[in-house]
C-alpha positions as CSV (number, residue, x, y, z in Angstrom):
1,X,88.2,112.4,100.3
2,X,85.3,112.5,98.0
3,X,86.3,112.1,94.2
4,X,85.0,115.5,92.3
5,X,83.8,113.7,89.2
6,X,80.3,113.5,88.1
7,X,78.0,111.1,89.6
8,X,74.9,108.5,89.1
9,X,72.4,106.7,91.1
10,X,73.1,103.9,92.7
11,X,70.1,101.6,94.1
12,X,70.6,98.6,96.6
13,X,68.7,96.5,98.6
14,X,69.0,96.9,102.3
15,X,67.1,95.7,105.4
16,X,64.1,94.4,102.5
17,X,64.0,97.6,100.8
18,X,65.6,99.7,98.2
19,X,68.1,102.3,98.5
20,X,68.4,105.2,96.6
21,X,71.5,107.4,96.6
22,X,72.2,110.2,93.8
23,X,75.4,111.8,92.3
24,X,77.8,108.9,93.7
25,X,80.8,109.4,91.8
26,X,82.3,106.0,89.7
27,X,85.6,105.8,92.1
28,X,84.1,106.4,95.5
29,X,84.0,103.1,97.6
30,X,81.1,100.9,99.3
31,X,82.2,102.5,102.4
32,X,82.4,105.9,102.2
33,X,79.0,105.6,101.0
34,X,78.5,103.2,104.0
35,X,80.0,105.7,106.5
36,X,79.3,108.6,104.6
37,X,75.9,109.0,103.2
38,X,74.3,106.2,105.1
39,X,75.7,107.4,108.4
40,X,76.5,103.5,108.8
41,X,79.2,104.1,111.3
42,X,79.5,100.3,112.7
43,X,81.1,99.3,109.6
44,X,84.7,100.3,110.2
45,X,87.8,101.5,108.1
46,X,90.5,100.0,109.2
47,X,93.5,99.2,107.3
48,X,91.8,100.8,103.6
49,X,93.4,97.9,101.2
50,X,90.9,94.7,102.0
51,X,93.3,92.9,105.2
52,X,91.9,93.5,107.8
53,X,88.3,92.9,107.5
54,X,87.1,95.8,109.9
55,X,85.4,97.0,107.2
56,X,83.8,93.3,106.1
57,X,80.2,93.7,104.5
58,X,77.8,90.7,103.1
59,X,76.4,90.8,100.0
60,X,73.4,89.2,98.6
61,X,73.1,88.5,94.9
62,X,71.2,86.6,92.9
63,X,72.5,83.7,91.0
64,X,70.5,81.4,89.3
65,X,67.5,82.7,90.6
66,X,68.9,81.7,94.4
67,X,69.9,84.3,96.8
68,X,73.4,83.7,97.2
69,X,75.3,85.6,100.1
70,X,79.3,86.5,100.6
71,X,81.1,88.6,102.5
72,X,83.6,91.3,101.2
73,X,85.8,94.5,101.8
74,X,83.8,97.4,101.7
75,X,86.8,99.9,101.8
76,X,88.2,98.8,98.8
77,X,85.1,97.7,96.7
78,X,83.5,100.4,94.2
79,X,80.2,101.5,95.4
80,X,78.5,100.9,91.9
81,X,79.6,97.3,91.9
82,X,76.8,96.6,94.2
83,X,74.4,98.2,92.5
84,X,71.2,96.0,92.2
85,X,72.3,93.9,95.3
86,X,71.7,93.7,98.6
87,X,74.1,94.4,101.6
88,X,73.8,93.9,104.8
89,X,76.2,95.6,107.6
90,X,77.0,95.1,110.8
91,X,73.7,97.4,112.1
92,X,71.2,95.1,110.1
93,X,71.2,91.8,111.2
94,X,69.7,92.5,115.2
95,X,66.2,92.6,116.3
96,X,64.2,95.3,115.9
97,X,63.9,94.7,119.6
98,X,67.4,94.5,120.3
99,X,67.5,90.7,120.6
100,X,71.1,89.6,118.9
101,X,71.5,87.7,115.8
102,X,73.3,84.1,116.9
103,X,76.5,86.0,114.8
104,X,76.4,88.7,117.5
105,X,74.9,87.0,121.0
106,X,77.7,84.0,120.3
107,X,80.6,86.8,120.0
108,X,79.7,87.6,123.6
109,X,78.9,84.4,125.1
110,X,82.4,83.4,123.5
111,X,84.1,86.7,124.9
112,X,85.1,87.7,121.4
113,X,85.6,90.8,121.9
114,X,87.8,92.9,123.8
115,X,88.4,96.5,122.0
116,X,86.1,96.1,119.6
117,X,87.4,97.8,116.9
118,X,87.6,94.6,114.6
119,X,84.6,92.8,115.8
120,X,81.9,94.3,113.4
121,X,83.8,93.0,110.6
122,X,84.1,89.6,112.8
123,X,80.5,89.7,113.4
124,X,80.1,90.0,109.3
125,X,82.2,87.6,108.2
126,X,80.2,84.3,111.0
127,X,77.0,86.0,109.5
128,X,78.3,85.0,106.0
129,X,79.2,82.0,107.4
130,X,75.7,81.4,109.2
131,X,73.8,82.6,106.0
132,X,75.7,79.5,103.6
133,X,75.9,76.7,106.4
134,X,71.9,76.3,107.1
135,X,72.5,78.6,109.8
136,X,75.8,77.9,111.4
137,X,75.3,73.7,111.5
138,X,78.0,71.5,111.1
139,X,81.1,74.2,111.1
140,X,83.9,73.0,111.8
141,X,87.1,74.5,113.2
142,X,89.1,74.1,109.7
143,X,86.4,76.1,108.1
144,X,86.1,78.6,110.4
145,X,89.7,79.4,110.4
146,X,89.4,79.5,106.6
147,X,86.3,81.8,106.6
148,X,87.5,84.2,109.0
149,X,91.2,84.1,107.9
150,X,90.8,87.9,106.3
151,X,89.4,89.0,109.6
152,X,92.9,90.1,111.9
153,X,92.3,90.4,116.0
154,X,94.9,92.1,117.9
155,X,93.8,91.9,121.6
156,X,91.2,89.2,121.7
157,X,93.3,86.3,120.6
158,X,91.5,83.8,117.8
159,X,90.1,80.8,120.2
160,X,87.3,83.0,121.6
161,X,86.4,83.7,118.0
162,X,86.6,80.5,116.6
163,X,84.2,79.1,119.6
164,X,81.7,81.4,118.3
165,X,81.7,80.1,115.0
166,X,81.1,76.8,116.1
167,X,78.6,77.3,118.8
168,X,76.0,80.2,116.9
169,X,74.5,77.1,115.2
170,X,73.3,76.0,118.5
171,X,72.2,79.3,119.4
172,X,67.9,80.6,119.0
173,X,67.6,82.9,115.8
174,X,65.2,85.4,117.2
175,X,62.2,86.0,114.4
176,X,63.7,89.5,113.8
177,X,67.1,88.5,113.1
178,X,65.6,86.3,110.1
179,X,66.5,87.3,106.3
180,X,63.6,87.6,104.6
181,X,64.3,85.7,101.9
182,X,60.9,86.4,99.7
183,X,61.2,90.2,100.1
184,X,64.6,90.4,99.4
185,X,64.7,88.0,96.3
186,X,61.0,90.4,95.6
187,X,63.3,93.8,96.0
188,X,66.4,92.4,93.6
189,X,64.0,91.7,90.9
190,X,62.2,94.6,91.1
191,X,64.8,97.0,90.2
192,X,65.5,97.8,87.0
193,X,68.7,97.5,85.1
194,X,70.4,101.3,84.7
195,X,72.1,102.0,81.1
196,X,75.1,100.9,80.5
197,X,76.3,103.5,77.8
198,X,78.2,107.3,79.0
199,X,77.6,107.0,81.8
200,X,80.4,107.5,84.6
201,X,80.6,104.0,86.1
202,X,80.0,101.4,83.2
203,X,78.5,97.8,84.1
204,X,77.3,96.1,80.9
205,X,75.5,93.1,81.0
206,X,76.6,90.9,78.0
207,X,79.8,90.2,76.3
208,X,78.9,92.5,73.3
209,X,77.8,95.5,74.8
210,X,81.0,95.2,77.3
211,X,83.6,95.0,74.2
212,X,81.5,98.2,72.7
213,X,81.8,99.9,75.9
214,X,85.4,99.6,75.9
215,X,85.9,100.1,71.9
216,X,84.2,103.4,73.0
217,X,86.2,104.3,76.1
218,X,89.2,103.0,75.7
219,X,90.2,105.3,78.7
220,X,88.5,104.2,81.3
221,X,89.8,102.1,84.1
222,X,88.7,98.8,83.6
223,X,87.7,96.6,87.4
224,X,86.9,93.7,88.3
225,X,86.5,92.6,91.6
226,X,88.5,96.2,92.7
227,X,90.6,94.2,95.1
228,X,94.0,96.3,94.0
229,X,92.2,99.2,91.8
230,X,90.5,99.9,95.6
231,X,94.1,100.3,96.7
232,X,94.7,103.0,94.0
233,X,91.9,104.6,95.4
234,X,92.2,104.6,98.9
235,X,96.2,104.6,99.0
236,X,97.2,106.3,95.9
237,X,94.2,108.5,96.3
238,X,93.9,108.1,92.1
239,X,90.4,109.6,90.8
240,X,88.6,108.3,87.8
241,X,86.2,110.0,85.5
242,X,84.6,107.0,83.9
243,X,85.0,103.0,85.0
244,X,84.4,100.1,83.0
245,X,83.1,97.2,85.4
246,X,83.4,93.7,83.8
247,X,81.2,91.3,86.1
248,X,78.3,91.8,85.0
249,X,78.5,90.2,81.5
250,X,76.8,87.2,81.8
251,X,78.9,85.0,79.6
252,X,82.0,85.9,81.4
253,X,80.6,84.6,84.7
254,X,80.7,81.1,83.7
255,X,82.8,78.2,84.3
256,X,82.7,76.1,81.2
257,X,84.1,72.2,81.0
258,X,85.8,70.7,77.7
259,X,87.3,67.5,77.0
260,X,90.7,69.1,77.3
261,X,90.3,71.8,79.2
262,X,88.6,74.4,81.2
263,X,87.5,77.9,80.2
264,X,87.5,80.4,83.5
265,X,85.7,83.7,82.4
266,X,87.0,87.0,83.5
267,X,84.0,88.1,85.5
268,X,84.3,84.2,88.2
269,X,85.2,85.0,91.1
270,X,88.0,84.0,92.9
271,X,86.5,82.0,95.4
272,X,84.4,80.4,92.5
273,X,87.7,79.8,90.4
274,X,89.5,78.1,92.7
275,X,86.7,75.9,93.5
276,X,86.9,74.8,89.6
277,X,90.6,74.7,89.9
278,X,90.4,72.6,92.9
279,X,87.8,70.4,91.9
280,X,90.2,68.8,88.9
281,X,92.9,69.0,91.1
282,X,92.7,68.8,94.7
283,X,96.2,69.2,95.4
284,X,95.5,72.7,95.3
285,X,92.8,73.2,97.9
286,X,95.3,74.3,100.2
287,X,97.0,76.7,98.1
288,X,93.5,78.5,97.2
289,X,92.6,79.0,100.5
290,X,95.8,81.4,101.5
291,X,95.2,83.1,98.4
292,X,94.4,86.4,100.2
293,X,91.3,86.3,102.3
294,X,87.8,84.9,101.5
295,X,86.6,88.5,101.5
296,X,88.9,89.1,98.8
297,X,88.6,86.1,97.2
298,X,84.7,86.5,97.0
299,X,85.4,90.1,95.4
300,X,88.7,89.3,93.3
301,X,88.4,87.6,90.0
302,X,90.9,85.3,88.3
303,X,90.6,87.3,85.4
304,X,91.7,90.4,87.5
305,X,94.4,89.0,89.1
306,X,95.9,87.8,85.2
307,X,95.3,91.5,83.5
308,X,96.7,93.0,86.7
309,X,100.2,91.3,86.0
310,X,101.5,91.8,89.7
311,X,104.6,89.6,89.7
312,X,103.8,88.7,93.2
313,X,100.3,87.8,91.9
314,X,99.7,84.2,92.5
315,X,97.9,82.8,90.5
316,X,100.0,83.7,87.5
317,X,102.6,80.5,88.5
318,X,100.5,78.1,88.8
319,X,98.6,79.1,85.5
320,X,102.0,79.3,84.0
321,X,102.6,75.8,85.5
322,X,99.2,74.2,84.3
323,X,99.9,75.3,80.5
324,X,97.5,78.1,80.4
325,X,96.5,80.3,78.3
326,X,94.4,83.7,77.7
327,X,92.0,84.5,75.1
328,X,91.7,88.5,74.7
329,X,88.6,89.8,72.6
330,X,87.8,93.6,71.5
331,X,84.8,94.8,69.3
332,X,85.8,94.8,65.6
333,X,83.6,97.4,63.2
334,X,82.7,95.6,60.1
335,X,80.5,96.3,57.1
336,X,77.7,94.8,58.8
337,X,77.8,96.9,62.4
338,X,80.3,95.1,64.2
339,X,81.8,91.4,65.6
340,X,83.9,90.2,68.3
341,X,87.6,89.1,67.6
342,X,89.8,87.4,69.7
343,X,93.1,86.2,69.9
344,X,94.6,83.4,72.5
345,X,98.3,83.4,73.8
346,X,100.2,81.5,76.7
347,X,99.8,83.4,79.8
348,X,103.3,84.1,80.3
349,X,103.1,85.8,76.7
350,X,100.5,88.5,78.1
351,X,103.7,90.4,79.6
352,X,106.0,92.4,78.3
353,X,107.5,94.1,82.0
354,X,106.3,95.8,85.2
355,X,102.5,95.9,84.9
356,X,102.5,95.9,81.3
357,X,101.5,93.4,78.6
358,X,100.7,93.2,75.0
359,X,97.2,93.7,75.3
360,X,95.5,96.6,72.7
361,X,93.6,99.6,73.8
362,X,90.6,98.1,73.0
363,X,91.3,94.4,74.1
364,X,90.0,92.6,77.6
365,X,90.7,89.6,79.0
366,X,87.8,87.4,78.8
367,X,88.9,83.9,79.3
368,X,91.4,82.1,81.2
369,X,91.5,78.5,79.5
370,X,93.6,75.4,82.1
371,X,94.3,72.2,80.2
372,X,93.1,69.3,82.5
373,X,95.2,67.4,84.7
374,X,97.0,64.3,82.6
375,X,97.5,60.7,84.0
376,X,101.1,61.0,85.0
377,X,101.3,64.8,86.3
378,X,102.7,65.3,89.6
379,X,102.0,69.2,90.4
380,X,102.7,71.3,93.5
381,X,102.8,75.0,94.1
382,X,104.5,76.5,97.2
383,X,103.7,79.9,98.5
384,X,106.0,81.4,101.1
385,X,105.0,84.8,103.0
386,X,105.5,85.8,106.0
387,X,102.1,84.8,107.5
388,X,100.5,81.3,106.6
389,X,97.3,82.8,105.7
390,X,96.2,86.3,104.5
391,X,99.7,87.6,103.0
392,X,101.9,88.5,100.2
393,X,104.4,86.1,98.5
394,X,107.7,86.6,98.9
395,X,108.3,83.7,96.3
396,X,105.8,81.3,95.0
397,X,106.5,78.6,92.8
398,X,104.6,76.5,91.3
399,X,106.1,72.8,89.5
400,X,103.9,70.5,87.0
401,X,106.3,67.6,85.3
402,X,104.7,64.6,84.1
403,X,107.1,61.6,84.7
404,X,106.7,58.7,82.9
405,X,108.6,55.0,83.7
406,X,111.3,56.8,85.8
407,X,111.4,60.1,83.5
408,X,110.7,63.6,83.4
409,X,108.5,63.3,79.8
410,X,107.5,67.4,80.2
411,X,108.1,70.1,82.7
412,X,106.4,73.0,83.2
413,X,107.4,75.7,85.7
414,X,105.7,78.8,86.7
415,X,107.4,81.7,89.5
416,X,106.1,84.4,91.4
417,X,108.1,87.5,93.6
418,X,111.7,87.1,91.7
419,X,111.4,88.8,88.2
420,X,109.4,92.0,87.0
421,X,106.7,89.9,85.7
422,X,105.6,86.2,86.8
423,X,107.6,84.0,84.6
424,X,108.4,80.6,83.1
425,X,111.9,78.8,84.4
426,X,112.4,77.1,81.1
427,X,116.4,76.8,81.4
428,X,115.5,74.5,84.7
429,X,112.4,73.1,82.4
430,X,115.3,72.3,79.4
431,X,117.6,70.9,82.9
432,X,114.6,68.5,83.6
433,X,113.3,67.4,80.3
434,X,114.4,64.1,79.6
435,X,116.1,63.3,82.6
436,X,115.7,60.2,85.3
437,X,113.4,61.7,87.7
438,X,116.6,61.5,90.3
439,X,118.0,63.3,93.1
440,X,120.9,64.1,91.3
441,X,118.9,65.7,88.5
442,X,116.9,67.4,91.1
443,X,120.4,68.5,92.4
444,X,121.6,69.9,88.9
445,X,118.6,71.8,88.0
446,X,118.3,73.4,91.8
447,X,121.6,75.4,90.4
448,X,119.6,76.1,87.0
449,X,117.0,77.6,88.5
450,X,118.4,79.7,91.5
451,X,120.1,81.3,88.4
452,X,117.8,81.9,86.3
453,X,116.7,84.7,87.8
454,X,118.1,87.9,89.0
455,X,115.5,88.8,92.5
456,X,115.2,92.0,94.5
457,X,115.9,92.8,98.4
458,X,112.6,94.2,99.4
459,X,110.4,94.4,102.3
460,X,109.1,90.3,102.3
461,X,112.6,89.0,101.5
462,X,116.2,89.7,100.8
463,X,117.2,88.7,97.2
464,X,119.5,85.9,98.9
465,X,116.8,84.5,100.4
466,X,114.9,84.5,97.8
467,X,117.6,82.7,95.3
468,X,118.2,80.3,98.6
469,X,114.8,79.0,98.6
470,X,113.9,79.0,94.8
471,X,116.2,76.1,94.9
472,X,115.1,74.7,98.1
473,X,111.4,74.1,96.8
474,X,112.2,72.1,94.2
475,X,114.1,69.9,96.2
476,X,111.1,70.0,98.6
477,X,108.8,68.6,95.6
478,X,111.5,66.0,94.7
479,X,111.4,64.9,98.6
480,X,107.6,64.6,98.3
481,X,107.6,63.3,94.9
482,X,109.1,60.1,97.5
483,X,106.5,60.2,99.7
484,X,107.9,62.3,102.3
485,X,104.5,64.3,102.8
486,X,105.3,65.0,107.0
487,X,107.9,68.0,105.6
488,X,104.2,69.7,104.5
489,X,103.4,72.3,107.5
490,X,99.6,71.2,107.1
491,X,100.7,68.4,107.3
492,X,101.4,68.7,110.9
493,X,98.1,68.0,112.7
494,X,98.2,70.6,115.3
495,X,100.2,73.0,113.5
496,X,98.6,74.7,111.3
497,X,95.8,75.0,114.2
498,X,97.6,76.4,116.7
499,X,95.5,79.2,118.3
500,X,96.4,82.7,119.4
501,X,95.0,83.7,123.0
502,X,95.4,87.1,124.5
C-alpha cells in the first residue's frame, strides 16, 4: 500500500550512478521503492519486519572519507534513510556479460539453493561479507554463521550455504563484477545535501539543527535505524506525514572514550555499539552477536532501542546492569536565538510504563553514557529465546556485582521480558549487598528475585517459566562465578555449530 502523503526526491547511488526518484513519500520503505518504482523484483519481501533477510540490501556509505559497505533489511528501512548512499541489490553485482559475482557462482557450486526464494537475500548478505573481508579471504565458519544469522533457509539446509562463504574467496572476480570504488566514492560526493527544514522526511546533519527540527515538529515520528518503526509500517500499516531521522547528525555518530566512561551517541549503530561495548568488555561478544541479526544490527541504533523502551528490548538490562545512564537534550529559545539543554538520568529512570517514559515533547535521546568496567566486576547477561540466534527474549538478564575479599561490595541488576518496562531487581540487589559471595546467599536471593516480579504467559513463555528461570540464572552466574564455564552452550565446541541439512 502506498502511503498518500506528500512526497520528496530521493537521490542514491546505484550501479556508479545517481538515482533520481520524485514524490517518495516519508513512510514508504527501501523496498517498495525497490520493487516498486525500480521494478527491482530480485529483492524479495518476505516476512516484512527485518527476520528473514529475503529482502537483504547492501549499502555503501561514506565514513571518514572510506567507502564503508553493510548489509540491511530493505522491507523495513525508510526509503529516505538512504538518501545520498549507495545500494546495491541482488541484480547489481553480475557481469554485464552474465559472468557471476564469486557471492553468486559460489552459491551454485555449493548447491545453495534449492527454492530460491531466500537466496537473493543470501547472495546479499556473502556480498557484504566479500566487500569487508578483502574479498571473501580468511572467513571462517564462526563468522559466517554470525554474518548470515538474519538470513533464514527453509529447504536448503545451512551447510551448503556456509561452504559458500568460505570458498567465494577462492573463487575469480570477473572484471565486471568489480565495485568501482573511484566512481562510487566520485557519485556520493557529488550529490548535494537536500534541506533539512518542512520538508516531509527530516534528516538534519548536526546536533543543532536536529534539536530545532524537533522543537519545530514536535509531531513527527522520530527513527532511527527504523528496525521497529518499519514494523509499524509494514504490520500496523501506520502512515506518517512528516519523519524526523536522527543519523545523520554528525556528533551523534560518534563513540567517545572518558576516563570513567563511555559516551554512545544516538545515531551508532548497533553493530558499531556493541563493538565499543565489547571492546571494554569482551564477556559480551557473544551476547552482541544474537542481538537480532547483523542486518538489523547494522540498521538499529543503541539509541533506538533505549527511546523505544520495549521491555523485551535487550539492551536495556545490561545497560541497567552496567550503571548507565541517558542524557536527553531539546532546543531551548533564549534571548540570544537559541541553546541546547540537557538533562542526564539512570536509564531505568527514562520509563514510566508500557512504551512510555518521562521524556518532553521536545526532548531526544542523544547519548547513552556506560561507566567502564572496575577491577573486581564479575558481569554476565543471559538471553533466553527460543532460537539461539536471530529471536526475541523471553527473559534476559543481565548481573554486574563487584566482589571484593569474598563479598558482594555492589550489585547491580538489570531484566528484560517480565515487567512492562525493563527494570532494576533492587530487592535481590539489597539481598546481595553485603553478603559472602556464597551459595547460600545465591540461594536466598534466587527467592528475592523470582518475586520480585509479577511476568506474563505469552507467546515466548509462560509466566511460570519465566519466574522458574529468573531464579535459575542467577544460580547459573554463581556456578560460573566457580569456574564452571562447560554449563555455557557456546561453550560446547560442536554445539553451537551444529549444522542444518535438508
Amino acid at each position: 500500500m502506498k502511503s498518500q502523503t506528500s512526497g520528496q526526491t530521493l537521490r542514491f547511488v546505484r550501479r556508479g550512478e545517481t538515482v533520481t526518484l520524485n514524490h517518495v513519500a516519508p513512510d514508504r520503505t527501501l523496498l517498495d521503492v525497490l520493487r516498486e518504482d525500480l521494478h527491482l523484483s530480485a529483492t524479495k519481501e518476505g516476512c516484512g519486519e527485518g527476520d528473514c533477510g529475503a529482502c537483504t540490501v547492501v549499502l555503501g556509505e561514506l565514513v571518514d572519507g572510506q567507502l564503508r559497505h553493510r548489509a540491511i533489511n530493505s522491507c523495513i528501512r525508510m526509503a529516505h534513510s538512504v538518501d545520498g548512499m549507495a545500494v546495491y541489490t541482488a541484480e547489481d553485482i553480475a557481469a554485464p556479460t552474465g559472468e557471476l559475482h564469486p557471492a553468486q557462482e559460489a552459491m551454485v557450486q555449493c548447491h545453495g539453493s534449492q527454492c530460491g526464494f531466500c537466496t537473493p537475500g543470501f547472495v546479499m548478505s556473502l556480498f557484504g561479507m566479500y566487500q569487508n573481508t578483502n574479498h571473501g579471504q580468511g572467513i571462517t565458519r564462526e563468522q559466517a554463521q554470525v554474518d548470515l544469522s538474519g538470513n533464514l533457509c527453509r529447504c536448503t539446509g545451512y551447510r551448503p550455504i556456509l561452504d559458500a562463504a568460505q570458498q567465494m574467496g577462492d573463487l575469480p572476480l570477473p572484471a565486471g563484477c568489480t565495485v568501482d570504488t573511484d566512481a562510487t566514492v566520485a557519485a556520493l560526493k557529488a550529490l548535494k545535501k537536500k534541506p533539512t527544514t518542512d520538508t516531509p522526511y527530516l534528516r538534519p546533519a548536526t546536533l543543532p539543527a536536529l534539536l530545532q527540527a524537533r522543537a519545530a515538529h514536535p509531531k513527527a515520528q522520530v527513527v532511527a535505524g527504523c528496525t521497529d518503526v518499519g514494523l509499524w509500517v509494514t504490520k500496523q500499516h501506520k502512515r506518517f506525514e512528516q519523519v524526523l531521522d536522527v543519523t545523520a547528525a554528525r556528533e551523534l555518530q560518534r563513540v567517545e572514550t572518558y576516563q570513567h566512561h563511555i559516551a554512545i551517541g544516538a545515531a551508532v549503530s548497533l553493530t558499531d555499539a556493541f563493538a565499543a561495548l565489547v571492546k571494554e568488555r569482551p564477556q559480551l561478544k557473544t551476547f552482541s552477536q544474537r542481538f537480532a541479526g547483523l542486518p538489523v544490527r547494522n540498521s538499529g541504533t543503541l539509541g533506538g532501542n533505549v527511546a523505544n523502551g520495549s521491555p523485551i528490548g535487550d539492551s536495556m538490562p545490561l545497560l541497567i546492569a552496567l550503571g548507565a545512564s541517558v542524557v536527553l537534550m531539546r532546543w531551548k529559545k533564549t534571548a540570544a536565538g537559541g541553546e541546547i539543554a540537557h538533562r542526564e538520568l539512570r536509564l531505568e529512570d527514562l520509563y514510566t510504563g508500557y512504551r512510555t517514559n518521562v521524556m518532553r515533547p521536545d526532548e531526544l535521546v542523544a547519548w547513552i553514557k556506560v561507566p567502564r568496567p572496575t577491577q573486581d566486576e564479575k558481569l554476565a547477561v543471559y538471553k533466553i529465546s527460543k532460537r539461539f540466534d536471530d529471536d526475541i527474549s523471553a527473559i534476559c538478564l543481565a548481573i554486574r556485582l563487584e566482589i571484593a575479599g569474598g563479598v558482594v561490595r555492589s550489585a547491580s541488576i538489570g531484566a528484560g521480558g517480565v515487567a512492562a518496562t525493563p527494570a532494576r531487581a533492587r530487592h535481590t540487589e539489597a539481598a546481595l549487598l553485603g553478603q559472602p559471595w556464597t551459595e547460600d546467599t545465591v540461594m536466598a536471593a534466587m527467592d528475592t528475585l523470582r518475586s520480585e516480579f509479577q511476568p506474563i504467559s505469552d507467546m515466548r513463555a509462560s509466566a511460570a517459566y519465566r519466574h522458574t528461570v529468573m531464579g535459575n540464572l542467577l544460580r547459573r552466574f554463581w556456578l560460573e562465578s566457580q569456574g564452571q564455564q562447560a554449563i555455557n552452550l557456546e561453550q560446547l565446541n560442536g554445539l553451537k555449530s551444529l549444522e542444518v541439512t535438508a
